[in-house]
Each structure stands twice: as C-alpha cells, then as structure tokens.
N, C-alpha and C positions, 0 to 999 in steps of 0.2 A: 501025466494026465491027472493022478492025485491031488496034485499038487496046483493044477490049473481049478479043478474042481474043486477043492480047499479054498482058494481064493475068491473065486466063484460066490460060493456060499457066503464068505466075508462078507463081503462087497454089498450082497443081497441084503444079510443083516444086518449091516450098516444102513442100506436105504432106505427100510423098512422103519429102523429105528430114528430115523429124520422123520420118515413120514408120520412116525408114531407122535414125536414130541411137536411137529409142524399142529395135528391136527387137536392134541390134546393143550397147546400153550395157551389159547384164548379162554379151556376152561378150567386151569388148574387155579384160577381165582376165586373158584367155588368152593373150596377149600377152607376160606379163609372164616373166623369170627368175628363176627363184628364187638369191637366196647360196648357196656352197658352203658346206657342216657336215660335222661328224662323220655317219657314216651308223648310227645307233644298230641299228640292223637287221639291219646284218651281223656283230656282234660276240656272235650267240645264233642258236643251232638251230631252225628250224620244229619245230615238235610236228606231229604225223598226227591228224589231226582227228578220223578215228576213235578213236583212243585218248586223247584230251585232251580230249573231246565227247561230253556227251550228249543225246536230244534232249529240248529245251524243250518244244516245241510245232511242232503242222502235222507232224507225222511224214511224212505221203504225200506232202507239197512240200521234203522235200530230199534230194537226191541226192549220194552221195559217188561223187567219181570219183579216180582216177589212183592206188588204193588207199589212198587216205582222207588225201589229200593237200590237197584242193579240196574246195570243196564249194558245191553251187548250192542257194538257199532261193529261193523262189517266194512271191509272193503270185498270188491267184486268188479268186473273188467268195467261193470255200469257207472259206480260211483263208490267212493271212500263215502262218510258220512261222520256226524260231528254234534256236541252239543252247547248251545250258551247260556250261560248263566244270566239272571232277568233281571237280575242286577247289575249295577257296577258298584265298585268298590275304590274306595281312597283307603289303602293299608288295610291290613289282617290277615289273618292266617288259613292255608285253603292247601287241601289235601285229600287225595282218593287212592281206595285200593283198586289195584289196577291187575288182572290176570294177561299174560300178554297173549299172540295164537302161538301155537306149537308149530313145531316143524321147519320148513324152508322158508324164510321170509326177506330174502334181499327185497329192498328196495321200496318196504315197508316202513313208514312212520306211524307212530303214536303220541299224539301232542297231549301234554295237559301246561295250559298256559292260561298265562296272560295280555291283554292287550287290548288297545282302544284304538287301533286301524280304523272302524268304523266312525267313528267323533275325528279323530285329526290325520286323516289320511297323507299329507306330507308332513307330519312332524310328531308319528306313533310312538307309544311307548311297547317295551316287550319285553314279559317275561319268560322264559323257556323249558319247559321241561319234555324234552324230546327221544324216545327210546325207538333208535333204529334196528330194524330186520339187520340177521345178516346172511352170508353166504353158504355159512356153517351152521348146523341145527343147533336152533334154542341159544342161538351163542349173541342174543342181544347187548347193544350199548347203550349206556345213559348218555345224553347231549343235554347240555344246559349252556347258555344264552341271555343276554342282556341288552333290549337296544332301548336308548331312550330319547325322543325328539327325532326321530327319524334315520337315527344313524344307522341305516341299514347299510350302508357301506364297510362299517367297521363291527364285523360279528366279534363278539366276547365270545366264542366258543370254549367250555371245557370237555373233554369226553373219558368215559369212567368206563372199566367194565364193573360186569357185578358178582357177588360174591356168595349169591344164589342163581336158580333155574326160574327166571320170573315168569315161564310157562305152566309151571308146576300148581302155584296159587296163587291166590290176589298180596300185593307188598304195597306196601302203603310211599306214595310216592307226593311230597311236603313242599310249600313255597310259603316261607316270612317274609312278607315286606312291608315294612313302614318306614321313618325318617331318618332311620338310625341305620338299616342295612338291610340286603335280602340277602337270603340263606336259602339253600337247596339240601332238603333232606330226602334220606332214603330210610324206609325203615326209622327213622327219627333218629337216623346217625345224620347230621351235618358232613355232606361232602364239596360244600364249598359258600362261601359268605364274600358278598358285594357290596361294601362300606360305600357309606353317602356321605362324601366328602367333599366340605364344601368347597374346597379349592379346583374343581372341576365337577359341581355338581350338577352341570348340561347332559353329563352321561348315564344321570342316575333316574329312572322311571318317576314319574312325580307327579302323573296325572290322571284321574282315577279311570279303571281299567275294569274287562269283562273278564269272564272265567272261562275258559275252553275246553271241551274235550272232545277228541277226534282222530279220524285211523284215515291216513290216506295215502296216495302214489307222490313216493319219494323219488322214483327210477333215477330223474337226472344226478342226482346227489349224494343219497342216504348211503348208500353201499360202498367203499370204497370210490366215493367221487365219482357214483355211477357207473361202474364197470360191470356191475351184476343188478338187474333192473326187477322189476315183477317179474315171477313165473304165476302167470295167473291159473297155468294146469295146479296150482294146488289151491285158488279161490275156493270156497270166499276166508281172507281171513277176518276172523272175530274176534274182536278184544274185552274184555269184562269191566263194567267200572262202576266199584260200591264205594260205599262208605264216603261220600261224597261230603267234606266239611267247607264251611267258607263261615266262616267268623271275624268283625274287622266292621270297618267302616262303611257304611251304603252309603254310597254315596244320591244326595238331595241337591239338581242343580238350582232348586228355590230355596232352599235352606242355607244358613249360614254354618252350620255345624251338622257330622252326622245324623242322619236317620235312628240308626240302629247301632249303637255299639257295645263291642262286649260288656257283662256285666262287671263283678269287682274285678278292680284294679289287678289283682292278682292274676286274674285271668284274662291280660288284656294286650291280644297281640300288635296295638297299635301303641303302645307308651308301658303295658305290666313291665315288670323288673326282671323275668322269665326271654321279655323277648329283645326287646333293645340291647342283648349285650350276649354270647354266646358264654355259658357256665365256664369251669374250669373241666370239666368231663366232657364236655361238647366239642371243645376246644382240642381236645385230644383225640377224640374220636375223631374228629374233622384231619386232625394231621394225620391219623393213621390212612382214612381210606384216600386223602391225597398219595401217600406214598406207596398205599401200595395196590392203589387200584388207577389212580389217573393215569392215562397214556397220551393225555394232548392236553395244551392248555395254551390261547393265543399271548399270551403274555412270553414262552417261551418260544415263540415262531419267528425269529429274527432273519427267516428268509421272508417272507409275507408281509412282515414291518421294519421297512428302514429305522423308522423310529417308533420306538415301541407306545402304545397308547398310556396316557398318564398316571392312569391307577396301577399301572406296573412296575411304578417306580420305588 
C-alpha cells in the first residue's frame, strides 16, 4: 500500500510538473533581453490623433483622451472599432504605443496597418502588424503580414511571441516602408525585413496606402485557427493607442512629387541612409529575436506550399 501510494504521488508530481511547464512555456520568453539599437522612435514627433485621425469605424467605442493625444478603442458584443489616418502615404515611417486589454482575450485582434483596400479593392496592397488574444492570460502574439496587388491568396505570415507583458504598458510597435524594404519593429528591435526585389517585385507593396488602427472579432481565426473564440463575459476589451508617428510621403494624386516629406536627408525614412539599409546592430538584433522568438514563418510551411513563394528562396 506504501508503495502504491509512493507511486501515486509520483505520478501526480509528474502531472502537475507537465502542467506546470505546459502553462508557463508560452511565457518563459518574457525572460529574455532584448539588443541595444537605434531607437527609431525618438528621432520623429507624435502626431495628436485627433488631428492625424479619423474614424474608421465603431465611432461610440473610441474615446480620445489627454486632448487627442491617446486614444482607447473598444471591442464589445456591439462592435470592434478603428481608426484611419487622413492621409495616405507613398513610403515613411509610422509607429504607435500600443497598451494591449489584460486578461482572457482569445479571439481578439489588434491591427495597426496598412492598406489602400479602399482605392484598389481587387488589387490592394497590405501591410500588417497584428497582435492576437490568446487562450492563456496576457500571453499575446505578434503577426506580421505582407500582401501586395491583391494577393490575398498567398499570406506572408510571420508569428513572434513577445519578450515582455504588452498588457502591462504601452511598447511601441514600428513599420519602414519605402523602395528599398519593409521592416517590422518592436520596441525598435527589427524582428523581421521584406526586401523589394526587383526580380519579383509584383509581391512587394507599391502603392500609396492608409494608416489603421483597430480592435476587432477575430473568433474565425486569431486563436488557434479559431478553436477559442470571444468570451465577451469579459467585454469590453480596450486597447490604448499613443504616440501615434507617421513620417514619410503624403501622398498628392495632383502632384507629381510628395506633399510633405521628411525634413534633412538624415532623417528621411523614405531614401535617409538610417532607413534603406538595416545597421549592423539592427541586423543582429533582427537575427536574435528571429531565433529566439519566431514560432511560424510561411516560408518554412512546406505543407501549405508545394512550392514555396519566391522571396523564399
């Protein structure tokens, strides 16, 4: 009997100790430090969200505070809600802190993007910065995404975990694009760059785009391919979104050249020497949080693609 109840307890703390590393593996990448970089972030002025903003959608679920400095979007069983930039843009640089909601949030999305759906609706360009709820408290993922001409058939998906509680405070979440390459930064680490390359560059975004930010129902998808959907018993959630930059080209479709573009060269994310070419620290910091933060990337999905997409090669 000893000896059964010896075993007993084994067993138990064996299960326990599975369940322990099951529920802590998604956040033991909180852990990690990120490389020092350039801080892209503080070398450009927030825009006032009220005036660089208008709204998308959900109008009753977003509230501008601190005189339109911040701004909190809501989803609730009613509607998600969203905001677009009054501009478009041909290339530059566009970044916001972003506080995500706390708690349970399968099946929730967080977009801050790009895209000009509304000007070429069969033949859109898109760029993606996507931080899905998940099943597990506070245990959000980054999704980034690239379609250009319409290819919505063939997602670029990468997916990241993060290496902080972006429930916690606002992290500053970055997209370069001009003709040289997009990049997706976190915190102004690079965790992943999209070369424009002329030998297939049908794939590469190229035609000037809006600015997005938005909280809505993901249920078919976001979560484990939809397996865990809203639980709206924990509505409404709210997401926080400051420091709102967009620097870069406005695009004028009377004009033959920008509107507005950044000032010295130096500081000029559509052609400066800073953005066309990722540093040698940039560079690093990008291999590190691939390695040790990417868990998906469709270039390695050779169930999904008999033949892998060309920039994979």
């Amino acid at each position: 009997m000893a000896l059964l109840q010896e075993s007993n307890t084994l067993v138990g703390l064996v299960l326990l100790l599975c369940m322990t590393l099951e529920v802590s593996s998604h956040s033991s990448h909180m852990q990690y430090t990120p490389p020092n970089v350039t801080h892209f972030t503080d070398l450009f002025s927030p825009v006032s969200i009220s005036q660089g903003f208008s709204t998308f959608f959900g109008g009753s679920n977003i509230k501008l505070l601190n005189n339109g400095s911040y701004a909190n979007l809501a989803l609730d069983k009613s509607s998600g809600s969203g905001l677009a930039s009054k501009n478009k843009y041909y290339y530059g640089f566009f970044s916001a802190a972003i506080k995500l909601p706390a708690g349970l949030s399968s099946g929730v999305v967080v977009a801050f993007y790009m895209s000009n759906a509304d000007t070429y609706p069969h033949n859109h360009d898109e760029i993606d910065i996507e931080l899905l709820g998940h099943d597990k408290r506070n245990d959000w993922v980054l999704q980034t995404n690239v379609y250009a001409n319409g290819s919505v058939s063939t997602g670029r998906e990468e997916k990241f975990y993060l290496w902080f509680d972006p429930t916690e405070q606002h992290h500053h979440y970055s997209i370069i694009w001009n003709s040289h390459h997009t990049v997706f930064l976190v915190d102004n680490v690079p965790v992943r760059e999209f070369i424009h390359n002329s030998a297939f560059s049908s794939v590469y975004p190229s035609k000037p785009m809006s600015l997005y930010a938005t909280i809505w129902d993901g249920s078919e998808w976001a979560t484990h391919g939809g397996k865990y959907p809203v639980n709206y018993k924990y509505a409404p959630f709210v997401v926080s979104f400051a420091e709102m930059e967009m620097t870069g080209c406005i695009y004028n479709p009377s004009a033959a050249s920008c509107s507005n573009k950044a000032g010295p060269s130096t500081l000029d994310p559509v052609e400066g020497q800073e953005f066309v070419k990722l540093s040698k620290d940039q560079s690093v910091a990008m291999d590190w949080a691939r390695r040790k933060l990417m868990f998906y990337s469709y270039c390695n999905d050779r169930a999904r693609f008999k033949v892998l997409p060309p920039e994979c090669k």
